[in-house]
VMD Tcl script that builds the backbone (N, CA, C; Angstrom):
set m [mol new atoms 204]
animate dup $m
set s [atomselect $m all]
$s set {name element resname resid chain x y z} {
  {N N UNK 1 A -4.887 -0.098 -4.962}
  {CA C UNK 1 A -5.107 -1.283 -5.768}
  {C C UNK 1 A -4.025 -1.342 -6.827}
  {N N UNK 2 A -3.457 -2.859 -7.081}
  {CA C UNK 2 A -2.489 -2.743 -8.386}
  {C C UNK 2 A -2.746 -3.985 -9.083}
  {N N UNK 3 A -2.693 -3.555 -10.696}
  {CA C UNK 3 A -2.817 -4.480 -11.253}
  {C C UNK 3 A -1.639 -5.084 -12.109}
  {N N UNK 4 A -1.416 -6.413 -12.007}
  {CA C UNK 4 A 0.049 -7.102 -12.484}
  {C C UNK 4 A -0.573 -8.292 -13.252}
  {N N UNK 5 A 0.344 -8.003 -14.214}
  {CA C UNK 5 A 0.489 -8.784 -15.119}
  {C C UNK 5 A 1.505 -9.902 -14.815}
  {N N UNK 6 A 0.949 -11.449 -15.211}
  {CA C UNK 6 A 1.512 -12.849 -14.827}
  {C C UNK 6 A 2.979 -12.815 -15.630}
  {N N UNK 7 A 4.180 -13.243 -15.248}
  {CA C UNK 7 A 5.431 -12.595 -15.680}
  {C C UNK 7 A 5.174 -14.102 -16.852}
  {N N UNK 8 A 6.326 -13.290 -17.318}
  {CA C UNK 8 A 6.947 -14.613 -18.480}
  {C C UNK 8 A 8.552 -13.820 -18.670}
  {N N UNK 9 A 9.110 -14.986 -17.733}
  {CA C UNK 9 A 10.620 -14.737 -17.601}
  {C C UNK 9 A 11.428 -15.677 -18.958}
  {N N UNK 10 A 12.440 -15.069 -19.200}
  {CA C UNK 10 A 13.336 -15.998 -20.281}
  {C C UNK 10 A 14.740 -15.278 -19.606}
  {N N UNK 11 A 15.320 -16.349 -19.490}
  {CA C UNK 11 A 17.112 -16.499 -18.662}
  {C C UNK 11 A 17.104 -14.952 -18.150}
  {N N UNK 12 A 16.278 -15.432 -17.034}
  {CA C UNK 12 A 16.463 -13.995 -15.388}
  {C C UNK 12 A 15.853 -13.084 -15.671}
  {N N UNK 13 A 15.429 -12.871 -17.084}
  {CA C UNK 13 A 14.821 -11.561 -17.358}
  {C C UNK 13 A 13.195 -11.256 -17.677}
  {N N UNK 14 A 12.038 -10.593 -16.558}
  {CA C UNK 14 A 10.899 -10.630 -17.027}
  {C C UNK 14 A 10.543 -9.396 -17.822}
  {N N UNK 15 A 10.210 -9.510 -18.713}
  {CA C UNK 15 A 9.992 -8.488 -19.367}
  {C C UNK 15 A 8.429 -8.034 -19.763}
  {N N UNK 16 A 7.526 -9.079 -18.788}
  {CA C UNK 16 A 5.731 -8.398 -19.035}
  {C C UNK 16 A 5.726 -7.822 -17.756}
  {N N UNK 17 A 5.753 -8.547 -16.557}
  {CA C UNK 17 A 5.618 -7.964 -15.492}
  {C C UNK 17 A 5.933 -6.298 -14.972}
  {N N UNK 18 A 4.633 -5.991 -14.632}
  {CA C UNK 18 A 4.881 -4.508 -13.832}
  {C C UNK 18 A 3.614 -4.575 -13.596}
  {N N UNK 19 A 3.877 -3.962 -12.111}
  {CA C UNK 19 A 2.584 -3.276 -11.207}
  {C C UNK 19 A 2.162 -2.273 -11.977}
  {N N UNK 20 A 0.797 -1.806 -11.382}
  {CA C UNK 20 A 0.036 -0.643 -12.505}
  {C C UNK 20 A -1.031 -0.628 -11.760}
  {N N UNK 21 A -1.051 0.934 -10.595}
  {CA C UNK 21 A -1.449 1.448 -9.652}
  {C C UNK 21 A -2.927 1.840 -10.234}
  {N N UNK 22 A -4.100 1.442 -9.748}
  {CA C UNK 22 A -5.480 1.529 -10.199}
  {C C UNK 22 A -6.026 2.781 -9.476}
  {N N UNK 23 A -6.842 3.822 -9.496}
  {CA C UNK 23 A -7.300 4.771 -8.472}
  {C C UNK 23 A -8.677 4.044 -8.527}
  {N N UNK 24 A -9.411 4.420 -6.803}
  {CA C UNK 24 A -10.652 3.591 -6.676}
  {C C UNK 24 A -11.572 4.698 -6.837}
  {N N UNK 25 A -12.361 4.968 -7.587}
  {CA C UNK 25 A -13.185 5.874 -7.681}
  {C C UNK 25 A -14.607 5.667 -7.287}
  {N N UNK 26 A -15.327 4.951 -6.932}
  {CA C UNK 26 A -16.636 4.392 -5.977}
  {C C UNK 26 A -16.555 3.200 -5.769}
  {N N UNK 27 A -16.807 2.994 -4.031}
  {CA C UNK 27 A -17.172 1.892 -3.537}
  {C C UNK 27 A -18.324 1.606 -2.983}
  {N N UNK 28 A -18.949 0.548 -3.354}
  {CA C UNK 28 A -20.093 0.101 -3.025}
  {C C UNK 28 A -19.904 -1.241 -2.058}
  {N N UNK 29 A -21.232 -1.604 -1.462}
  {CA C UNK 29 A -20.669 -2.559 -0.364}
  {C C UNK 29 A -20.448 -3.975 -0.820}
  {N N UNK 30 A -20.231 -3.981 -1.968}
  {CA C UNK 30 A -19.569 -5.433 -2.377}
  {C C UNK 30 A -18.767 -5.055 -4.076}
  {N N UNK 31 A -18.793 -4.095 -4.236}
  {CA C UNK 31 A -17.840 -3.970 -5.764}
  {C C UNK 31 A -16.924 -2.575 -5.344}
  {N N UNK 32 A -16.025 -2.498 -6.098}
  {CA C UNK 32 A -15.163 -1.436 -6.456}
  {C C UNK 32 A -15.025 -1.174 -8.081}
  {N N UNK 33 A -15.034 0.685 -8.112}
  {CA C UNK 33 A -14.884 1.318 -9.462}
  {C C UNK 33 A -13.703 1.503 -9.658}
  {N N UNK 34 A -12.737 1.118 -10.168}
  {CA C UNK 34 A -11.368 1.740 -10.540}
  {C C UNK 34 A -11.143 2.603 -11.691}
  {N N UNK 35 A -10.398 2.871 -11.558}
  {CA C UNK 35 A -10.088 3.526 -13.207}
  {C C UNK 35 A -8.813 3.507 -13.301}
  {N N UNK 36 A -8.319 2.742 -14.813}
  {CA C UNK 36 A -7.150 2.460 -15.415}
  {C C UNK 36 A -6.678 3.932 -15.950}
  {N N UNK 37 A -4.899 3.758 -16.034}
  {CA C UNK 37 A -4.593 4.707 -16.902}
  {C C UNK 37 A -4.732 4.045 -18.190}
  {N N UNK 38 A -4.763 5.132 -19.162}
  {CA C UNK 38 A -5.125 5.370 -20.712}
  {C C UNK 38 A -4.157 4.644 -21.180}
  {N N UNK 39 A -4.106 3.956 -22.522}
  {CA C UNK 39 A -2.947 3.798 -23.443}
  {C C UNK 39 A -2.922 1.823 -23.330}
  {N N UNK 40 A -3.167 1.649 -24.586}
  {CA C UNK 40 A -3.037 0.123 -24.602}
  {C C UNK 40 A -1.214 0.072 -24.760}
  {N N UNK 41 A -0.224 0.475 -24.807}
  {CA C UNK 41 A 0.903 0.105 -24.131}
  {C C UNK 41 A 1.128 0.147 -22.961}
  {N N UNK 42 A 0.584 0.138 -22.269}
  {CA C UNK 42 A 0.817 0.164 -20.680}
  {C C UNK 42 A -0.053 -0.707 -20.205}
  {N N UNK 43 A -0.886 -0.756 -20.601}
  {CA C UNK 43 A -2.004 -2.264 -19.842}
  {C C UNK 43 A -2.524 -2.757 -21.180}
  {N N UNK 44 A -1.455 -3.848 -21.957}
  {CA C UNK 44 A -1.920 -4.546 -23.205}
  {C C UNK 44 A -3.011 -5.525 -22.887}
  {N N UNK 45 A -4.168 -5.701 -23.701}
  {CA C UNK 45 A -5.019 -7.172 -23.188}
  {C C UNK 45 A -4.049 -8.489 -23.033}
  {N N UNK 46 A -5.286 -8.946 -22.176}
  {CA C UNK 46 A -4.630 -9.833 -21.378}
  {C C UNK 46 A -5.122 -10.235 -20.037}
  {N N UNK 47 A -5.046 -11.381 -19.616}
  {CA C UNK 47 A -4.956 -12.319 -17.714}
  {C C UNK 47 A -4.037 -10.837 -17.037}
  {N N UNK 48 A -4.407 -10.460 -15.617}
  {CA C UNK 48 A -4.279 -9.667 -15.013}
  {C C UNK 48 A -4.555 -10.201 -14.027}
  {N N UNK 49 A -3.433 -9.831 -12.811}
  {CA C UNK 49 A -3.930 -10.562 -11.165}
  {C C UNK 49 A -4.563 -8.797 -10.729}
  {N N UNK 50 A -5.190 -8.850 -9.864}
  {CA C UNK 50 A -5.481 -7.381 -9.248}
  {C C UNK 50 A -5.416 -8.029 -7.589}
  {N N UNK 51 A -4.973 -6.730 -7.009}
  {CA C UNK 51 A -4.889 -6.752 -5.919}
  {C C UNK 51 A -5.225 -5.809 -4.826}
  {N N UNK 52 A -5.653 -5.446 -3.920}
  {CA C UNK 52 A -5.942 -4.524 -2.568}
  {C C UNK 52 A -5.135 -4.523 -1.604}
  {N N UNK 53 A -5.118 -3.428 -1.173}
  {CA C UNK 53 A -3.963 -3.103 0.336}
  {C C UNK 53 A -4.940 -2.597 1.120}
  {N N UNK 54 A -4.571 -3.062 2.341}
  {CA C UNK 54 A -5.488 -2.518 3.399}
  {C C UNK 54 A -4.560 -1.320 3.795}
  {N N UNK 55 A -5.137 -0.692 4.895}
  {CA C UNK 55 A -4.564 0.508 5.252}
  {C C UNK 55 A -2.848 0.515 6.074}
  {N N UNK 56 A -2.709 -0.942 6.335}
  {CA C UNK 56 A -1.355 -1.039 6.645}
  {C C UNK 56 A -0.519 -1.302 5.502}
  {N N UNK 57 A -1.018 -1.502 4.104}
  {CA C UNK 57 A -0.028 -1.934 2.784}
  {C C UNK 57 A -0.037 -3.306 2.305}
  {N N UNK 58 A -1.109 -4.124 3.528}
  {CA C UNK 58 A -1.125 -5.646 3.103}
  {C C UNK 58 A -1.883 -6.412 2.003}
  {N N UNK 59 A -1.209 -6.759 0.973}
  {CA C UNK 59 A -1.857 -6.890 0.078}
  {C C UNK 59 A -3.227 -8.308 0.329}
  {N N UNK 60 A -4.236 -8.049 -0.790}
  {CA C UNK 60 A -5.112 -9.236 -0.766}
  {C C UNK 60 A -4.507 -10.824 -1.589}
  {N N UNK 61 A -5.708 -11.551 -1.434}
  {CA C UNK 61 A -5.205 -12.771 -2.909}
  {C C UNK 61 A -5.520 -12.141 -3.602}
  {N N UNK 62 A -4.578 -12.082 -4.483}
  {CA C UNK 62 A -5.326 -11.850 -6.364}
  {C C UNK 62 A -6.152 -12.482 -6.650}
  {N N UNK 63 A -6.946 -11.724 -7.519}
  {CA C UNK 63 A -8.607 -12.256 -8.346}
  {C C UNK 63 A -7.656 -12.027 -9.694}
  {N N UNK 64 A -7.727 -12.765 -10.498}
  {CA C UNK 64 A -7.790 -12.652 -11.616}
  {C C UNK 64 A -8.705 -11.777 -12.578}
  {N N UNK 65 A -8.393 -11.067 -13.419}
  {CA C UNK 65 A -9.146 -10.226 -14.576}
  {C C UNK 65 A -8.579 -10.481 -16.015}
  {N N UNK 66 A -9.534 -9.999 -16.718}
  {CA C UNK 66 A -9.634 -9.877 -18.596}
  {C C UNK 66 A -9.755 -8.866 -18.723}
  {N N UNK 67 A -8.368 -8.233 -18.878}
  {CA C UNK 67 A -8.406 -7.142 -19.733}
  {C C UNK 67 A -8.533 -6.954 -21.136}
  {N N UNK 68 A -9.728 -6.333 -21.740}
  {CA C UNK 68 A -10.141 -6.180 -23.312}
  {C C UNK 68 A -9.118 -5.147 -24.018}
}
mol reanalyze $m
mol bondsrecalc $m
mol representation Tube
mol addrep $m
């Protein structure tokens, strides 16, 4: 799972955007537990797309999240 932040480019350069690899720690048959790494510089609040790979690497649609 990765979670990305919606870019905000200024002349070629994005400077919010980066992936930010989630570990899934329980799945249930309709939710998933992730767990973020630590540190509000690395995942500042904020709109967040999240995403899933199936076992070949294909990602899902993004769901949108609120990160507090």
């Amino acid at each position: 799972m990765r979670l990305t932040r919606p870019g905000s480019a200024t002349h070629v350069t994005d400077f919010d955007q980066r992936p930010i690899a989630l570990r899934v720690v329980r799945r249930d048959k309709d939710a998933l537990t992730v767990s973020v790494p630590g540190g509000s510089s690395l995942i500042p609040p904020g709109w967040y797309m999240v995403f899933a790979t199936d076992r070949d690497g294909i990602p899902s649609r993004a769901a949108w999240v609120h990160v507090r």
